[in-house]
Every structure is written in C-alpha cells, then in structure tokens.
C-alpha positions as CSV (number, residue, x, y, z in Angstrom):
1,X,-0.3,26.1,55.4
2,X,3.0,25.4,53.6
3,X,6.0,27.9,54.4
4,X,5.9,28.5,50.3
5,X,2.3,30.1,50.6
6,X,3.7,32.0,53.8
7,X,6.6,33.2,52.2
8,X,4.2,33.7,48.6
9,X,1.7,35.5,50.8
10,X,4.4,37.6,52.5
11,X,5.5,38.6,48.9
12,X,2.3,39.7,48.1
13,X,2.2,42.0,51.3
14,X,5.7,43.6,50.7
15,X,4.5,44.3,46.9
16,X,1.1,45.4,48.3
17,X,3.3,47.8,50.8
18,X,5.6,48.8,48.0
19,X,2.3,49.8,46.1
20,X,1.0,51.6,48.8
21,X,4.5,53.3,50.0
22,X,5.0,54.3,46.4
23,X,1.0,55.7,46.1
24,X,1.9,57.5,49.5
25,X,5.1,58.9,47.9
26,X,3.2,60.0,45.0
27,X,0.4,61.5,47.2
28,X,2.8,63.4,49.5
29,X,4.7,64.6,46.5
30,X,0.9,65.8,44.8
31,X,0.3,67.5,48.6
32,X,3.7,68.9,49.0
33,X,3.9,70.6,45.1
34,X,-0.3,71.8,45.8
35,X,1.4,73.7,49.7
36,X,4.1,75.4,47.6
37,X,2.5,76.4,45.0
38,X,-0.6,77.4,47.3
39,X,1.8,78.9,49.9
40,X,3.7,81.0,46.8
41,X,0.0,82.3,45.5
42,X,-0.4,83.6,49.3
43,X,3.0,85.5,49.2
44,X,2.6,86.8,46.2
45,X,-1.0,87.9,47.2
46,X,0.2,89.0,50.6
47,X,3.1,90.8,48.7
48,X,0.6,92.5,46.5
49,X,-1.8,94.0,49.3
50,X,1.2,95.4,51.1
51,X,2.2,97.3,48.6
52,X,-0.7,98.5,47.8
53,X,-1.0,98.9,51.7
54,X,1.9,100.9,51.7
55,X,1.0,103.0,48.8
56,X,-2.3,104.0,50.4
57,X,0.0,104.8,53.5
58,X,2.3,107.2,51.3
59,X,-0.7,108.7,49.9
60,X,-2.2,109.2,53.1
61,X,1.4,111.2,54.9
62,X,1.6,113.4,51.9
63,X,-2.3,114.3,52.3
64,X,-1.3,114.8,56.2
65,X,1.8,116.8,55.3
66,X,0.2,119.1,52.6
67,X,-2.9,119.5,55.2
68,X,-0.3,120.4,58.0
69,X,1.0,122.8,56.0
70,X,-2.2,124.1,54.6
71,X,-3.2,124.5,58.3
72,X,0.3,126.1,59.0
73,X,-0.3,128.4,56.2
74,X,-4.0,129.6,57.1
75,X,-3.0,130.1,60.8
76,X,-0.5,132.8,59.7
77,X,-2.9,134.1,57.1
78,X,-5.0,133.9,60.3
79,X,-3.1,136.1,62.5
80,X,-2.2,138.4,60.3
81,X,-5.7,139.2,59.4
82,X,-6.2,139.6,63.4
83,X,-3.6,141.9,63.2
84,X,-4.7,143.5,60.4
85,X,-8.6,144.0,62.1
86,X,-6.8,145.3,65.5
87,X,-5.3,147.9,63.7
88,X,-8.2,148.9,61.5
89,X,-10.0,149.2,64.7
90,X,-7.2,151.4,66.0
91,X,-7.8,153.5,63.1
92,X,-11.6,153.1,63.5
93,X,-10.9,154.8,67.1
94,X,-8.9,157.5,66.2
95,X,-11.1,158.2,62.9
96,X,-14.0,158.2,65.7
97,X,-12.3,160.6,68.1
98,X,-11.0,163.2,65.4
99,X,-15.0,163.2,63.8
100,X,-16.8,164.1,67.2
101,X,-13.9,166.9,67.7
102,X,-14.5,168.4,64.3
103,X,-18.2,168.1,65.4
104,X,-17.5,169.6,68.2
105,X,-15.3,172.4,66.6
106,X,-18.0,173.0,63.9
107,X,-20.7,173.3,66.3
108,X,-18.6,176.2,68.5
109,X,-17.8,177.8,65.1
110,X,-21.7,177.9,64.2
111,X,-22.3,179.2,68.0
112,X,-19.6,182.0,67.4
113,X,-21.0,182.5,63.1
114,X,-24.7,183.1,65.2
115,X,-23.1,185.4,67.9
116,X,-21.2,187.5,65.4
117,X,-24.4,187.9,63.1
118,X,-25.9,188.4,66.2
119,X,-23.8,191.5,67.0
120,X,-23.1,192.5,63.3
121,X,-26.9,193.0,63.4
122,X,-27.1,194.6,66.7
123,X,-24.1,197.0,65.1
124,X,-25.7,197.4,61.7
125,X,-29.6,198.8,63.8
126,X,-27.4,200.8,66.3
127,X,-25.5,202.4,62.7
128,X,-29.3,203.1,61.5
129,X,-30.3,204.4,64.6
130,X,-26.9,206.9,64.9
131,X,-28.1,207.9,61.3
132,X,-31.6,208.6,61.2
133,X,-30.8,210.3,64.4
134,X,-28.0,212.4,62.9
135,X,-30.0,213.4,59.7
C-alpha cells in the first residue's frame, strides 16, 4: 500500500466522519427542538391542570366557608328553638298547674252549689211545714 492511498483512504475517513459528525449534529439538533417543544407542551399542560386544580380548590373553600356558616347559622337557629321549647314547657307547667286548681276550685264551688240547694231545700220544707202548721 502506497502512503497516497493511506493518506486517500484517510480522506475518505475524515469526510466519512465529517458526514457522520454533521448527521449527528443534525440529529441532536432534531432531538433537542422535539425535548423543548415536548417539554413546553408538558408545562403548558401542567400549567393548565393547576389551574384548573386550583380553581376546583377555590370552589371547594367557598363551599366549606358557606357550609360553616350555614352550620353556624342553624346551630343558633338551633338553640334558640331549644330555648324557645324550654320555655313553652314552662308555660305548659304553669298552664297545667293553674287548670287542675280551677278544677279543683270548680269542684269545691259545685260541693258548696249542692250543699246550699241542699239547705235552701231543707229551708224551703221547714217554711212549708211552719205554714201548713200555722194555717
């Protein structure tokens, strides 16, 4: 072999590397635009969901802070309806207590009506007696 077919076929292998350097180049380039573009798709994607993430989130406080304050709301309406049955069962009491003494009053005042027609009889026979006597 002759040093101009060694230094021909080196030649050849540095063009053949240049080809292949500059096919890598253009290859890496291809790769490198595919990741951004791929990698700005993602972020945008990932940017997307968390908004909509954090929408949902929003959403979901206000429903818990209207529900806390629905809940807020309906444990005062709550105890004020306790108090309000507490004290119509106070009333309930006394309402009791005040019938079963006018009970009780009305029956002593039907005893005493039947005791004093009682005697107003008694009076009226002894009246017919002192006549019929007296005649």
């Amino acid at each position: 072999m002759c040093l101009g077919d060694s230094v021909s076929e080196l030649g050849g292998l540095v063009e053949e590397q240049k080809e292949l350097a500059g096919r890598w180049k253009r290859e890496s380039e291809l790769l490198a635009s595919q990741f951004q573009e791929t990698t700005t798709r993602l972020q945008q994607q990932r940017q997307r969901e968390c908004d909509a993430l954090q929408e949902e989130v929003d959403t979901l406080e206000k429903k818990l802070a209207d529900s806390q304050a629905q809940c807020i709301r309906h444990g005062a309406v709550h105890r004020e309806m306790q108090q309000l049955l507490r004290e119509t069962d106070q009333r309930a009491i006394v309402s009791q207590k005040q019938v079963l003494a006018l009970l009780a009053r009305q029956k002593n005042l039907l005893e005493e009506r039947k005791s004093l027609c009682y005697q107003l009889d008694q009076h009226v026979l002894e009246h017919k007696c002192h006549e019929s006597l007296s005649s």
